[in-house]
DRENDO-1510 file (C-alpha; in Angstrom, 1 decimal, always signed):
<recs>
REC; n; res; u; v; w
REC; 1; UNK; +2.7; +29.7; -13.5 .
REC; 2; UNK; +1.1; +29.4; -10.1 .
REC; 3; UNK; -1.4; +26.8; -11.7 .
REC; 4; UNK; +1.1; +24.3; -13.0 .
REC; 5; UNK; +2.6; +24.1; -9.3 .
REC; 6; UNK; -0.8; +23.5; -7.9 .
REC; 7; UNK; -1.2; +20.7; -10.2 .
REC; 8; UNK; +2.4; +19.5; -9.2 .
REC; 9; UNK; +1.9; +20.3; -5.5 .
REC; 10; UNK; -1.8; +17.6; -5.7 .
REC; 11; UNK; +0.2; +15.0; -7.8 .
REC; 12; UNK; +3.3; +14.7; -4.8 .
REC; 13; UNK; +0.4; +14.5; -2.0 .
REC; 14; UNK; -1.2; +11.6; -4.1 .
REC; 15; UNK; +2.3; +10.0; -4.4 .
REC; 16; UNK; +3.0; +10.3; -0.9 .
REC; 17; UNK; -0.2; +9.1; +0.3 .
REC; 18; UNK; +0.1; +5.8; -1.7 .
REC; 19; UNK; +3.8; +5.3; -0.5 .
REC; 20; UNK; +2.8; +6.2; +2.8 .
REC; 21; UNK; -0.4; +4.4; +3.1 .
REC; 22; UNK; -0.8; +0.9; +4.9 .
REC; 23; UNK; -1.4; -2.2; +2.9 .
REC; 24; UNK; -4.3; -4.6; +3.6 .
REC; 25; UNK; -1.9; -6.8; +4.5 .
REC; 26; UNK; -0.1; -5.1; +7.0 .
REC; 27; UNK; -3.4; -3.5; +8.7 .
REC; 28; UNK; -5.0; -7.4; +8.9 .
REC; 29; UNK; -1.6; -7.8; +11.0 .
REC; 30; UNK; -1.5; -4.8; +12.7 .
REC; 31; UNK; -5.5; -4.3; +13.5 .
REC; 32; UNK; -5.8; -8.7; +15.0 .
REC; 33; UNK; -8.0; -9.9; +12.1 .
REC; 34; UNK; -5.3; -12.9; +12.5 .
REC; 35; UNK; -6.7; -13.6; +15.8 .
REC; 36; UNK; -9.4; -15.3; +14.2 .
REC; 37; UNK; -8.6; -15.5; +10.6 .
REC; 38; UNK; -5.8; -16.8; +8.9 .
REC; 39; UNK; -4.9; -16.6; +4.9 .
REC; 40; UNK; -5.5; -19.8; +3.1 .
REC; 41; UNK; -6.7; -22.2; +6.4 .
REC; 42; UNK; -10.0; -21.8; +8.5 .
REC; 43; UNK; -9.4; -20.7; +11.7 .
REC; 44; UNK; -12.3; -19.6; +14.3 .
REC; 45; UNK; -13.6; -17.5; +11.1 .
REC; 46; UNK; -13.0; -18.2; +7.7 .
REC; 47; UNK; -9.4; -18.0; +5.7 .
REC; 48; UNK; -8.8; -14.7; +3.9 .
REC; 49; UNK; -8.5; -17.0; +0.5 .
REC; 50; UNK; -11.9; -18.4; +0.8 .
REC; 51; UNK; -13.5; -15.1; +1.8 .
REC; 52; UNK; -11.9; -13.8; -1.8 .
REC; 53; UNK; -12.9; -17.3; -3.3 .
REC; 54; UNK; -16.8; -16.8; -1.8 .
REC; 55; UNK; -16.8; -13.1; -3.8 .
REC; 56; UNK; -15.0; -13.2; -6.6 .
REC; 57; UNK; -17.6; -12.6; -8.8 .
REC; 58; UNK; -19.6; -10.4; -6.7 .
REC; 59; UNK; -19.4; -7.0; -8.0 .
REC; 60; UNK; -21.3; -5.8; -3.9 .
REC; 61; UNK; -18.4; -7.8; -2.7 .
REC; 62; UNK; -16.1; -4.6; -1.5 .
REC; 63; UNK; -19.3; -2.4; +0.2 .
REC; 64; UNK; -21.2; -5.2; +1.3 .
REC; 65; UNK; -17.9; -6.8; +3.4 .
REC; 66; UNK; -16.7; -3.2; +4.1 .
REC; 67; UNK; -20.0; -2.8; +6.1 .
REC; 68; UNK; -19.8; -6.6; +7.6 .
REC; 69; UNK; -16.4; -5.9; +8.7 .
REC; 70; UNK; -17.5; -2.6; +10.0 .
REC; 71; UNK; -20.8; -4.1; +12.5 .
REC; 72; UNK; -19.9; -7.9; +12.7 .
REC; 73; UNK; -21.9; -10.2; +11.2 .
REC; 74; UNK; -23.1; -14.0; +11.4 .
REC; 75; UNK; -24.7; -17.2; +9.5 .
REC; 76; UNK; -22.5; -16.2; +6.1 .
REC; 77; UNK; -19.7; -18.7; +7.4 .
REC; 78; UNK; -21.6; -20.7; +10.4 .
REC; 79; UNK; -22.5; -20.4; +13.7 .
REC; 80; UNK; -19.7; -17.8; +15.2 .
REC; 81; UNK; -20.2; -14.6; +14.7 .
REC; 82; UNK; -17.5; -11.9; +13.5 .
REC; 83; UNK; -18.0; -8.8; +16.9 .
REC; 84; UNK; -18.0; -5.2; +15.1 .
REC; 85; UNK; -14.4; -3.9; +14.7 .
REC; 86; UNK; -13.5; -0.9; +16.7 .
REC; 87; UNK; -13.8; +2.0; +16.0 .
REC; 88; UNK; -10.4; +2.9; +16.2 .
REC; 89; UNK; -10.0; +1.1; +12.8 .
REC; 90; UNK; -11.0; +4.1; +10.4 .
REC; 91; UNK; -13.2; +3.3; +7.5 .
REC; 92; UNK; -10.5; +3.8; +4.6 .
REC; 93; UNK; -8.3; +0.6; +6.2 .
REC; 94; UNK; -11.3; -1.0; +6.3 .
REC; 95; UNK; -11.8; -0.6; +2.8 .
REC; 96; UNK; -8.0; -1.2; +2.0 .
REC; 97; UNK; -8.5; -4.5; +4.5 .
REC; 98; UNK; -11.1; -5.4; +2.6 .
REC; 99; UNK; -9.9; -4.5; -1.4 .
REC; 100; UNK; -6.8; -6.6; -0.1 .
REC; 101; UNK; -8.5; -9.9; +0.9 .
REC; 102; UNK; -10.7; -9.7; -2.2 .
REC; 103; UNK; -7.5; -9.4; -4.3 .
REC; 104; UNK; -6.0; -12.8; -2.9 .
REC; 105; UNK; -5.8; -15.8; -5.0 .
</recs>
């Protein structure tokens, strides 16, 4: 018995975490990616729909803009370089941030 509510008991704590986990979207609000970015115009940086446009076929696409997102970056998109986001900004909502805008049509 105590095995079948230890296998209920993980499958809640994956429920909840989904329900209660940030979208892409809202962390892009919420974190000021829209400070320089915007969703389907060029802004300072690039719009979130080209960025997804750009990688759409690149299966590196998620770790390699994961890590771009993570220590800035420059020369993909022109001159202006993207500064490092905080570290305050944990590594999963980058990767949720980043699955997100790669998702966008």
């Amino acid at each position: 018995m105590g095995t079948r509510y230890l296998v209920i008991l993980a499958a809640s704590m994956v429920i909840a975490g989904n329900v209660f986990a940030e979208s892409g979207e809202t962390l892009v609000k919420n974190n000021n990616c829209m400070t320089c970015h915007a969703l389907d115009k060029k802004a300072l940086g690039p719009s979130f729909k080209d960025i997804a446009t750009k990688y759409k076929d690149d299966k590196g696409a998620q770790a390699a803009l994961e890590k771009k997102v993570r220590s800035g970056g420059a020369g993909t998109w022109g001159k202006m370089p993207m500064p490092a986001t905080a570290m305050s900004v944990s590594d999963g909502d980058i990767k949720s941030i980043v699955h997100w805008v790669l998702s966008l049509k």
